[in-house]
Steps between C-alpha positions, in 0.01 A plus 500: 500500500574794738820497645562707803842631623619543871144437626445559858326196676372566875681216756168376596383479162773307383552228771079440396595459148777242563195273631261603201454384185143614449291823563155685409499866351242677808528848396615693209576879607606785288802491752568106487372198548442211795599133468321299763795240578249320772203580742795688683734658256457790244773627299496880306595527144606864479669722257523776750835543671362363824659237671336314783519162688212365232566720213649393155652819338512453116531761221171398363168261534439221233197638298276216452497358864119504623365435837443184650720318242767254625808572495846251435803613687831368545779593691844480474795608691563838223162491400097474464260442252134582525330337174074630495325453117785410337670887629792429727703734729885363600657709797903431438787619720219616749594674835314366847414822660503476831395776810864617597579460889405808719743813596602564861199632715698826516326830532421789729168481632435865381591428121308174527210702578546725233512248264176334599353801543568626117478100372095553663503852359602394088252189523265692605485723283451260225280261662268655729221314612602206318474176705592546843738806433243691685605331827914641432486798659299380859759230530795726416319785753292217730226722460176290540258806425673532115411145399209476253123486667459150337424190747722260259772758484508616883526087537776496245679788700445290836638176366839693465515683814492138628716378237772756590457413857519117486876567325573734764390222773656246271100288524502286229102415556378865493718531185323199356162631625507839351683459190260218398223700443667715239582198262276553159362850617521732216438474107696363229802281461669557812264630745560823727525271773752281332721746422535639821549169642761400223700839579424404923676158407749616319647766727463299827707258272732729391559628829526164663328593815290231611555141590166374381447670170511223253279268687260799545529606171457152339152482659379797336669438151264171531208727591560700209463241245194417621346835506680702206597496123787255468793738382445722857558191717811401284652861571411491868691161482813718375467749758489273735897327404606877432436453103325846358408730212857763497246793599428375807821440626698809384277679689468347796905432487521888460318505830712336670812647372676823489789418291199401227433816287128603565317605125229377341435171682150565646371673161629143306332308771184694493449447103532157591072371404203661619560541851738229546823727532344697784357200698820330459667813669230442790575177586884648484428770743297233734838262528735828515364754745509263832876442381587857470810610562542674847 
């Protein structure tokens, strides 16, 4: 039996488990693996030091586990077992990690440029033309004639304009009726259009500027896990109560506020998947540059 120290459980992750006494191995990565709790909740077995709302940080992955086997878990106030061909984990003395609260909006408008200027600079440099990153720079510049020559992308770019201006008119429908057609666009786990809509959610969250957010953003999360892989939906359910992957917020928290010392948030963020640290940062700069500060 492997026996795991100070484990870091995500909050969402753990008020699942305490209803859960059975799960299904889905997917065995070199990075971790996914426990499919129910039609609606995956978990993350990791051994990297990456906490998130559905990650499970151990110091190592049981060996013998294999996909689509069940697996037994029971949960206790100071611990968990997961028990998979006779191999069992136990988390003891675990920590709930949970997104901290956000700083003070507190920041001159001409450093809070200069941050989101450099934050699009450093994730672009490492993920150019990845996902939508291509559409950064027109929405940081509004320059229509820089977005690619693509039909699907020059849609993309035209959903957010809209986006951007149904926060700034505070139109719940045109929010609904724009952001809806980005839910499952893109490849892979988490979709380029799921990203940006998780990091959307999670700033106009964050920021707490609009009445009708969670009923808005409920109706897409139920989109989503109709039209994409499982463990994207679950995180844009995260984003949506303010629950994210540390990346995202210590940038976008950075953004937001002076007093936060600005490094190497953006260049974490961007190593962050594929594309999905840059089209996170997208949906970011959609929620952020209506509420700029003046």
């Amino acid at each position: 039996m492997q026996t795991i120290q100070t484990p870091s459980i995500g909050s969402v992750a753990y008020s699942w488990l305490n209803n859960c006494s059975l799960a299904e191995i889905t997917g065995i990565t070199s990075s971790g693996i996914f426990l499919r709790l129910t039609s609606r909740q995956i978990i993350f077995l990791t051994p990297a030091n990456n906490p998130g709302p559905i990650n499970l940080v151990v110091s190592s992955l049981p060996t013998s586990w294999q996909k689509q086997q069940p697996v037994q878990i029971k949960t206790r106030t100071s611990n968990v077992h997961f028990i998979s061909n006779n191999e069992e984990l136990s988390l003891t003395d675990f920590h709930v990690w949970h997104t901290p609260l956000p700083p003070v909006y507190r920041i001159l408008a001409s450093e809070q440029n200069r941050r989101i200027f450099q934050s699009a600079a450093q994730i672009l440099t490492l993920k150019r033309n990845a996902g939508f990153s291509d559409l950064i720079t027109p929405l940081l510049k509004m320059e229509k004639n820089h977005i690619p020559a693509d039909p699907p992308m020059q849609k993309i770019w035209h959903n957010m304009i809209a986006l951007m201006e149904a926060i700034t008119q505070n139109d719940s429908n045109a929010f609904l009726q724009n952001a809806t057609p980005l839910i499952g666009m893109g490849r892979g786990l988490t979709p380029s259009g799921d990203d940006a809509l998780s990091g959307l959610l999670f700033t106009l969250q964050r920021m707490n500027s609009t009445t009708w957010l969670m009923d808005i953003g409920q109706q897409l999360v139920e989109i989503a896990f109709q039209r994409s892989p499982t463990v994207s939906a679950c995180l844009m359910a995260c984003a949506l109560i303010g629950e994210t992957d540390p990346r995202i917020h210590t940038l976008f928290d950075s953004l937001i506020n002076e007093d936060i010392p600005f490094q190497n948030q953006a260049i974490q963020l961007a190593r962050w998947g594929n594309s999905s640290g840059a089209d996170t940062f997208l949906g970011i700069l959609i929620a952020l540059l209506p509420n700029l500060t003046n």
